[in-house]
N, C-alpha and C positions, 0 to 999 in steps of 0.2 A: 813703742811709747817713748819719749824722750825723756829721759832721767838726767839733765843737765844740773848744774849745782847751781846757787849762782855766782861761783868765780870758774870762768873761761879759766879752761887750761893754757898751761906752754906747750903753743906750738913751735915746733925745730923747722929748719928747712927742709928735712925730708917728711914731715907731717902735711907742711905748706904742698909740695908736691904731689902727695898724696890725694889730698884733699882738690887741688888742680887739676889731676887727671881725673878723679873720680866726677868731678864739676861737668866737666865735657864728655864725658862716657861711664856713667854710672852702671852699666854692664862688661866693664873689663872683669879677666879673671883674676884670680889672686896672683896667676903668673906673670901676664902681661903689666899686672899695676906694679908688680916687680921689679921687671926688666926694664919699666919705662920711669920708676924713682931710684932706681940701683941699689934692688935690693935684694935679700933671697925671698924666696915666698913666705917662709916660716913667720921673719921676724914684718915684714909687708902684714902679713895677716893680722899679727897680734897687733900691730898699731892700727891700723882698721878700726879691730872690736875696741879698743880703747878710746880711739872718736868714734866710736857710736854709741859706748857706755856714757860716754861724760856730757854728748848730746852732740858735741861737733856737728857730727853728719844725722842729720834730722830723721832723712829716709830716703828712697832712692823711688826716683816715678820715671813716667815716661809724660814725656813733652807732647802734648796733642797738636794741630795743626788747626788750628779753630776754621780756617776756609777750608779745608779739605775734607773738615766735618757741615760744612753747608752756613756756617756762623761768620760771616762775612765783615760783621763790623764790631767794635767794638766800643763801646762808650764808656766815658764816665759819668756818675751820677756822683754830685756834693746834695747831699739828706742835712734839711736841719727839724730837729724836732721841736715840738712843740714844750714839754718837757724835760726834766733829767733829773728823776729820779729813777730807784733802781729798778724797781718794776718795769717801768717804759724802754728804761736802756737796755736790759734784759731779752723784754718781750721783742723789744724792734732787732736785738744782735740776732736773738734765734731765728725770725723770722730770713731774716738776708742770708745766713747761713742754708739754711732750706731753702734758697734761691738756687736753682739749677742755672740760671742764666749768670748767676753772679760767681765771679772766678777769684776773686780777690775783694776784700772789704778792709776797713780802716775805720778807726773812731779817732777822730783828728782835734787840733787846737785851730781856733782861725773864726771863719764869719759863719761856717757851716758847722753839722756834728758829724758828719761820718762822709767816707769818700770811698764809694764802689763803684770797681771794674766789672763792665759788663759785655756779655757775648750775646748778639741776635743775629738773625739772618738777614734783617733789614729792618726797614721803619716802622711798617707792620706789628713785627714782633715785639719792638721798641714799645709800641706804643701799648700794646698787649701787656705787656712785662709791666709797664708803669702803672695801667691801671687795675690789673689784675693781680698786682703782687704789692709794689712799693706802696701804691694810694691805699691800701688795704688794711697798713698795718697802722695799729693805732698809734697816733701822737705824733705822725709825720705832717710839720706844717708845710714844708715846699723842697723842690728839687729846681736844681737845674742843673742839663745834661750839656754835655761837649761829647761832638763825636770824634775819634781818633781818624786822622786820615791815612795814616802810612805809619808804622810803626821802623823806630828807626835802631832799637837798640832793643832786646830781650832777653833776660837772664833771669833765674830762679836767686842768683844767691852772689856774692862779693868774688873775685878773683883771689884765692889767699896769696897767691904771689904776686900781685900788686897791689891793695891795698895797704895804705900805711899801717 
């Protein structure tokens, strides 16, 4: 569970490093993330558990390969409701949340209300997904989808050694 405050810690340059290696290989040992921020394991470890206490490090997963799982493309869908009150905001978050196909959601500012990434196997499924899940939920007045052609950049989370 993420027990963040809300004031972000200071992080150091060997916290940034830390946080760097673990970004690109979230199954190093305690030894290797050692050897690779120059440190010993002991005190490597205790900063670890101190970014995962504070929320730094969220949780550590494994990266699926969504073609490799048969999900070929992936869209975005911009949702705007027909409503916004809390009930509908609610009932529609839960809903998209209980979307298997849905990998990523957002509730945004702009001409839409919310903006979700989606995973099908093709257009089929696309269309399936819209009318069996999205058009479903109450108080959705319209969508429109953009499908991703080539994906050129993929990251869970910020570089902490280059972000300002």
């Amino acid at each position: 569970m993420n027990k963040k405050s809300q004031k972000s810690p200071a992080l150091d340059p060997i916290d940034r490093k830390i946080l760097a290696a673990l970004r690109e290989d979230g199954r190093l040992t305690t030894q290797a993330l050692a050897e690779k921020v120059g440190l010993s394991p002991s005190p490597c470890w205790t900063r670890v558990k101190r970014l995962e206490e504070a929320g730094v490090i969220e949780k550590y997963v494994a990266l699926l390969d969504h073609q490799a799982l048969g999900y070929n493309n992936v869209v975005f869908v911009e949702i705007t409701l027909d409503k916004h009150d809390d009930k509908v905001l609610d009932q529609f978050a839960e809903a998209l949340v209980k979307a298997p196909e849905v990998v990523e959601a957002h509730l945004v500012t702009g001409e839409y209300d919310y903006l979700a990434k989606v995973v099908v196997s093709g257009t089929d499924h696309y269309e399936r997904f819209l009318r069996g899940t999205i058009y479903r939920i109450p108080g959705v007045r319209q969508t429109r989808t953009t499908f991703g052609l080539r994906v050129l950049k993929r990251t869970l989370s910020v570089d902490p050694l280059k972000a300002p």
